[in-house]
C-alpha positions as a LaTeX table, in Angstrom:
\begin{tabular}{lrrr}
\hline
Residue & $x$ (\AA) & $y$ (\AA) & $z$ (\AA) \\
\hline
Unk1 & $-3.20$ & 8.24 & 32.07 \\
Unk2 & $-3.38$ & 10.24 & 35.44 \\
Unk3 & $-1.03$ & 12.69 & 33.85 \\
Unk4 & $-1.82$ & 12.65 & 29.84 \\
Unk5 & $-5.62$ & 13.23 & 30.65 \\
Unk6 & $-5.72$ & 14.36 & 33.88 \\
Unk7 & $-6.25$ & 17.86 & 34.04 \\
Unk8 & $-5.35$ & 19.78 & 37.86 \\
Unk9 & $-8.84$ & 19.81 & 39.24 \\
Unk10 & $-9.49$ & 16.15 & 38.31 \\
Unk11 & $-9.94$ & 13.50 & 40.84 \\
Unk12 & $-7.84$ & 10.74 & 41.03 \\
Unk13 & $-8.11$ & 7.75 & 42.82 \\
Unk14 & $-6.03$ & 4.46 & 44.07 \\
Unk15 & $-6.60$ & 2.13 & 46.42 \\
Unk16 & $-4.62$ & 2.76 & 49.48 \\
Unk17 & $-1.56$ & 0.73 & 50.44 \\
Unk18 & $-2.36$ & $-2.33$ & 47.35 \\
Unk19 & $-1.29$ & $-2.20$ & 44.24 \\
Unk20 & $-3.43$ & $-1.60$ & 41.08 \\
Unk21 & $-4.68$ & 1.35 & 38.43 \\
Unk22 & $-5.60$ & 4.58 & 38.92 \\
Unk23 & $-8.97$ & 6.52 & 37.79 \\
Unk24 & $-9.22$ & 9.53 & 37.13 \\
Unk25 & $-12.47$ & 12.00 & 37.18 \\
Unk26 & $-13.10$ & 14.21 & 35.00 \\
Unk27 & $-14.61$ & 17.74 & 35.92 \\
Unk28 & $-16.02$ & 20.49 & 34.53 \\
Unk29 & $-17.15$ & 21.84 & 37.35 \\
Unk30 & $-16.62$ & 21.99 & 41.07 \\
Unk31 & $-19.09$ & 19.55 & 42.57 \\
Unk32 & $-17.96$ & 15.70 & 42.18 \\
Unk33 & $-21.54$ & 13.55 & 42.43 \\
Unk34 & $-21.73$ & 11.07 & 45.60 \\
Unk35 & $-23.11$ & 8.54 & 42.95 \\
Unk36 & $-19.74$ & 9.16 & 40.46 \\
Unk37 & $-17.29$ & 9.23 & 43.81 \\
Unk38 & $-18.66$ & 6.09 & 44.70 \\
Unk39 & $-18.51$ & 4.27 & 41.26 \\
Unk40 & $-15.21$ & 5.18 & 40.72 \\
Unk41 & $-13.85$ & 4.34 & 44.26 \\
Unk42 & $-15.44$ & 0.50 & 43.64 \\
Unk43 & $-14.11$ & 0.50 & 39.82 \\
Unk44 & $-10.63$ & 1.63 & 41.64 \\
Unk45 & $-10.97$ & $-1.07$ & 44.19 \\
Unk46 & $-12.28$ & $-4.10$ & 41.41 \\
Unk47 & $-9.17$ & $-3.60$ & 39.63 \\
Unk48 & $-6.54$ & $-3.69$ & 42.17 \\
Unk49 & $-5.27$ & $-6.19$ & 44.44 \\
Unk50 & $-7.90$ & $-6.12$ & 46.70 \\
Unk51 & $-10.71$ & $-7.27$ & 44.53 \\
Unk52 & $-11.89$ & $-10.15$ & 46.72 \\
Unk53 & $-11.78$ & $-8.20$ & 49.71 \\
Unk54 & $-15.12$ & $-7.27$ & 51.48 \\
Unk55 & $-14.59$ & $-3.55$ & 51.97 \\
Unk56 & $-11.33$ & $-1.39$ & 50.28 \\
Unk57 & $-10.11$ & 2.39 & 50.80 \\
Unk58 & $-9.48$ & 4.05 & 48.11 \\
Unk59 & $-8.03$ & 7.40 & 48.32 \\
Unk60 & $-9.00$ & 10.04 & 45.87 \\
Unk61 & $-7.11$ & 13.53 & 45.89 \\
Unk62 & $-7.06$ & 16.29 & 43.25 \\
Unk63 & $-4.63$ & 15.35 & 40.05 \\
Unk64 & $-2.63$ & 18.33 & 40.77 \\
Unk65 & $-1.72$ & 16.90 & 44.20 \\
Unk66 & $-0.72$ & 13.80 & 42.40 \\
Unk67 & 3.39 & 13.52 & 41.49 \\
Unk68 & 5.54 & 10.74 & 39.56 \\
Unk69 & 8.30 & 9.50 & 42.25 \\
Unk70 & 11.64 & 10.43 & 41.15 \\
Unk71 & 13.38 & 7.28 & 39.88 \\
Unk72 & 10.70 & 5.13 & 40.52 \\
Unk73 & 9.03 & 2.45 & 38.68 \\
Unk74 & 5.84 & 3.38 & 36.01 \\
Unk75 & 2.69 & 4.00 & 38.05 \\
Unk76 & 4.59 & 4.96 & 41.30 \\
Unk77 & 3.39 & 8.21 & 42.59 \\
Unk78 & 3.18 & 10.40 & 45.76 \\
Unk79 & 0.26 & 12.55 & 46.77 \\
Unk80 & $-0.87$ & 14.83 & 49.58 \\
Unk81 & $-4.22$ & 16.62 & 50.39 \\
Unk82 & $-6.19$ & 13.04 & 49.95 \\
Unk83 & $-9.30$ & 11.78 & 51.70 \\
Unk84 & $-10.31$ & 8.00 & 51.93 \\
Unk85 & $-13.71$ & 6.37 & 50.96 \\
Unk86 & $-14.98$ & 2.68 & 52.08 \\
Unk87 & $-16.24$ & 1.12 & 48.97 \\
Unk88 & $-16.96$ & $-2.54$ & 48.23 \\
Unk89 & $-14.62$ & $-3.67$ & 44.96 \\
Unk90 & $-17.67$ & $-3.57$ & 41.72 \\
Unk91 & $-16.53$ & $-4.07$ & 38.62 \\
Unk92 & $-19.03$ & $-3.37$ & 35.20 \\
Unk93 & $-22.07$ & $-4.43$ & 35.65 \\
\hline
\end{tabular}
């Protein structure tokens, strides 16, 4: 997904240092929402490892900071240029 649909400018997020999927946000603009950060960050954190946990980080970073690791397994990726969030794991309501 991050790299099929993800365009550059898109965010993408992961929780940091647990396993788990990635979202990606879509923009078509330049301005990413506080409300849309934060739902994404708690969907990111719900379906990880760290759903039971109180408080998660999730880092988000632009797709186009976003690589595949050489050789690595499906889903492993590096990234740079990331900033961290404190959400509480929220899955659909």
């Amino acid at each position: 997904m991050t790299f099929k649909i993800g365009q550059p400018n898109d965010y993408w997020l992961h929780v940091r240092g647990r396993t788990g999927g990635h979202v990606v946000i879509r923009m078509q603009g330049d301005d990413l929402p506080p409300a849309t950060l934060e739902r994404a960050a708690q969907l990111a954190a719900y379906y990880s490892s760290a759903r039971n946990d109180g408080v998660v980080e999730v880092d988000l970073a632009r797709r186009k900071h976003v690589r595949r690791v050489k050789d690595g397994p499906p889903g492993l990726v590096r990234y740079e240029a990331e900033r961290t969030v404190r959400v509480a794991p929220v899955g659909n309501p």
